[in-house]
N, C-alpha and C positions, 0 to 999 in steps of 0.2 A: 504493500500500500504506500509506503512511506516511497518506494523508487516511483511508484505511479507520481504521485506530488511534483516529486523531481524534474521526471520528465515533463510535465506541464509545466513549471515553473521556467523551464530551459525554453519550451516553446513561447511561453510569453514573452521571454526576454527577446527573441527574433523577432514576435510581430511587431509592424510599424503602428504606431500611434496616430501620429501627425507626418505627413510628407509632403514638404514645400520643395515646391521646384523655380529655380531661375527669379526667386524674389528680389526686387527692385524697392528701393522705398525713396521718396524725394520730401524735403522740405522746402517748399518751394522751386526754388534753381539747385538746393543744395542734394547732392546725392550720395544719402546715407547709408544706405546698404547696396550692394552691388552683386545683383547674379548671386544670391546664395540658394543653395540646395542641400537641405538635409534632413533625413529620416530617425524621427524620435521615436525610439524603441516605444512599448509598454510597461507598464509595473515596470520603470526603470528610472534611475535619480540621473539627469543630463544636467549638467554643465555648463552654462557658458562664461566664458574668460576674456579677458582683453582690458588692456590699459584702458584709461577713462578717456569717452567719445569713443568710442571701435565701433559701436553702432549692438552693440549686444542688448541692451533694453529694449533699443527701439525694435528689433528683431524679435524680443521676446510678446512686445506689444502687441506686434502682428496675429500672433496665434491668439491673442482672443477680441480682436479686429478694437482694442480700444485708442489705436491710431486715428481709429472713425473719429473719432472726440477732438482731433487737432485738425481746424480746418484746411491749416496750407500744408497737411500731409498726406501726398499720393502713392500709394501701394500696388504694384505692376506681380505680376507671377504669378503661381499656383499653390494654394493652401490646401489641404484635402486632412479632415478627420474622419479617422475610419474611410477613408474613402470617398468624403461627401464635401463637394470645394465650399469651405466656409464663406466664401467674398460671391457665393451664387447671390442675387436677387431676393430670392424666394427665402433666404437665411434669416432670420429675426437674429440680431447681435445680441440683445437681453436673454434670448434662450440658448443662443453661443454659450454667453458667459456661465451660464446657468449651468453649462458642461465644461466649460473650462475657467476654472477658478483663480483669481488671482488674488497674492499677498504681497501689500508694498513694503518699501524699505522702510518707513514709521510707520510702525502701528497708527493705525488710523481707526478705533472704536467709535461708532456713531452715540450720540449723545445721548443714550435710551439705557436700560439696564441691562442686566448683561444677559438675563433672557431675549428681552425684545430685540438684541445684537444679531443672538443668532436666530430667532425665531422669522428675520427679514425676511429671506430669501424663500423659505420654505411657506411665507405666508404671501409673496407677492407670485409664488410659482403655483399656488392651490396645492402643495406638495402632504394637508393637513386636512383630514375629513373632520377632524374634533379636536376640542381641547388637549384630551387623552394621548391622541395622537401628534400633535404639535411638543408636546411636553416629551413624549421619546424622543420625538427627531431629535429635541435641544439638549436634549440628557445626550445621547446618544453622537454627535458630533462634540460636544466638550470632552466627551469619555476622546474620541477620537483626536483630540486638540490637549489631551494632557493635562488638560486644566480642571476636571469636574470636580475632584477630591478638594480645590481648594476654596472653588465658587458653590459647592450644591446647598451653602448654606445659605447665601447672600445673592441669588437670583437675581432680584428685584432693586440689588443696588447699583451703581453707574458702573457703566466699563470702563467710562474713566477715568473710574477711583481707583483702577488695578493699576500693579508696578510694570516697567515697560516691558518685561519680559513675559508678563501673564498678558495683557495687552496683545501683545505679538500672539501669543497662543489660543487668544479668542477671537484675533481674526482670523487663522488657523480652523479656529473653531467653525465660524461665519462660513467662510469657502469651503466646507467639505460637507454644509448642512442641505446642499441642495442637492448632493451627490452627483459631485462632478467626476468627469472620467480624469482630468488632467488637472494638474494644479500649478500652476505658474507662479514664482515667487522672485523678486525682484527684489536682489540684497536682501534677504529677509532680518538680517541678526547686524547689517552695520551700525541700527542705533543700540545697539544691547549692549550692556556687559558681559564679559567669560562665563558668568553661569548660568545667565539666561541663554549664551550663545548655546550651548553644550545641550541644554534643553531644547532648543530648537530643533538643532543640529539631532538630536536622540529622535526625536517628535518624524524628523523627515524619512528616518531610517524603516522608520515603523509604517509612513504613510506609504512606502513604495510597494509594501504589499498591494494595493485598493486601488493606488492611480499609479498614472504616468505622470514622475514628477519634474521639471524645468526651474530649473535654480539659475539667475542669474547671480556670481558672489564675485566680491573683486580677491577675495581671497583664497590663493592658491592653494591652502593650507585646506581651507575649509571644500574649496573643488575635491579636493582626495579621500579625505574623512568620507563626505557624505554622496559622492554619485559613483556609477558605473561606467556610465561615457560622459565625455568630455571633449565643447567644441574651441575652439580658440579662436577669436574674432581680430582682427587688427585692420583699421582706417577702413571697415563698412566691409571688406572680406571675411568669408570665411574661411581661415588658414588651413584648420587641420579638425579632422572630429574623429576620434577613437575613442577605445578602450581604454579611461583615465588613468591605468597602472602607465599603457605604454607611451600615452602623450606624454606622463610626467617625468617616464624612464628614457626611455627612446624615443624621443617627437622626429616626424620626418621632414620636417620644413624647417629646416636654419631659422625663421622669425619665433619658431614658436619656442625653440632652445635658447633664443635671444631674451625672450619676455621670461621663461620659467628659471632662467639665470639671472633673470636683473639687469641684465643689461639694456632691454628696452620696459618703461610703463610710464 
């Protein structure tokens, strides 16, 4: 039983998630991403790297189309979840995000309690036939976010009255209540301290069971600990996307041994 698991879990890790092709991205005249092409596994912790401006955000932005939100920003190529081009027409972006969740680099808790924080998404999604129901989803994505043991007594007080590292964890909480397939996180841990990072960092180890998850982090250190692939972006390319043991052991593009020696960020 235990090799059946296995073998499932091996075939998870080959199927694609998300796969962009020849993405283009422009802010206005300026063109920030150039021809990238790449295939985000499943149940897998990706990576991306690159000195500040590489264009790695705004690429992470893409996959859950909240580029839409800046007017002078034009996005060209092909997006496909599961196989289905997110940038179609027929695409509602609220019910995108609805599948592909994202966590900013501040915590950003809306100003309601720390139930109605996460109770949002699954109450603007009808994801809640009752009270009863509504009350697992939140129990149930806290349990998921690490955080239930230290909130199940104080529901009903502010999120943000929590410290920044529970903060982070109930939006954590927030993005996985509407049960997304993919969860995007953008620097999640640069405003924390070490043991809120570590918390985080544990938190993501655990969600790559359930989603496919995309870490933008400027820190290399924290690239290694927590994913399995890893892409390395520099001035709006993308240099190099492995297997994060062998980008960080063996990288095969001279830039990318440039940046993980220090010599370029």
């Amino acid at each position: 039983m235990n090799d059946m698991r296995l073998m499932e879990r091996a075939v998870d890790m080959n199927e694609t998630k998300i796969a962009a092709k020849g993405v283009q991205v422009y802010y206005g005249a300026t063109h920030a991403i150039k021809d990238v092409s790449i295939d985000v596994p499943a149940r897998t912790v990706t990576a991306f790297i690159g000195p500040s401006g590489c264009g790695k955000s705004t690429f992470l932005r893409c996959l859950n189309r909240m580029n839409d939100t800046i007017d002078i920003c034009r996005v060209e190529g092909d997006i496909r979840l599961d196989g289905e081009d997110i940038y179609d027409k027929r695409v509602d972006p609220v019910q995108l995000r609805a599948k592909v969740g994202m966590v900013f680099q501040k915590p950003n808790p809306f100003p309601k309690s720390i139930y109605d924080n996460v109770a949002y998404g699954p109450r603007i999604h009808g994801l809640a036939k009752s009270k009863a129901d509504l009350d697992e989803i939140v129990e149930r994505a806290l349990r998921r976010g690490a955080i239930w043991d230290e909130v199940k007594d104080r529901l009903h007080a502010p999120g943000t009255g929590l410290s920044g590292g529970q903060q982070q964890r109930l939006c954590i909480a927030r993005a996985v209540a509407t049960e997304p397939e993919v969860l995007l996180m953008d620097e999640p841990c640069s405003a924390l301290d070490p043991i809120a990072t570590a918390q985080v960092e544990e938190l993501i180890d655990e969600l790559r069971a359930q989603y496919s998850v995309v870490i933008v982090t400027h820190s290399m250190q924290q690239a290694a600990r927590v994913s399995q692939k890893t892409a390395f972006f520099h001035l709006g390319h993308l240099v190099e996307f492995g297997e994060t043991g062998q980008i960080f052991t063996n990288p095969r593009d001279p830039r990318t041994e440039s940046y993980i020696s220090g010599r370029i960020g």
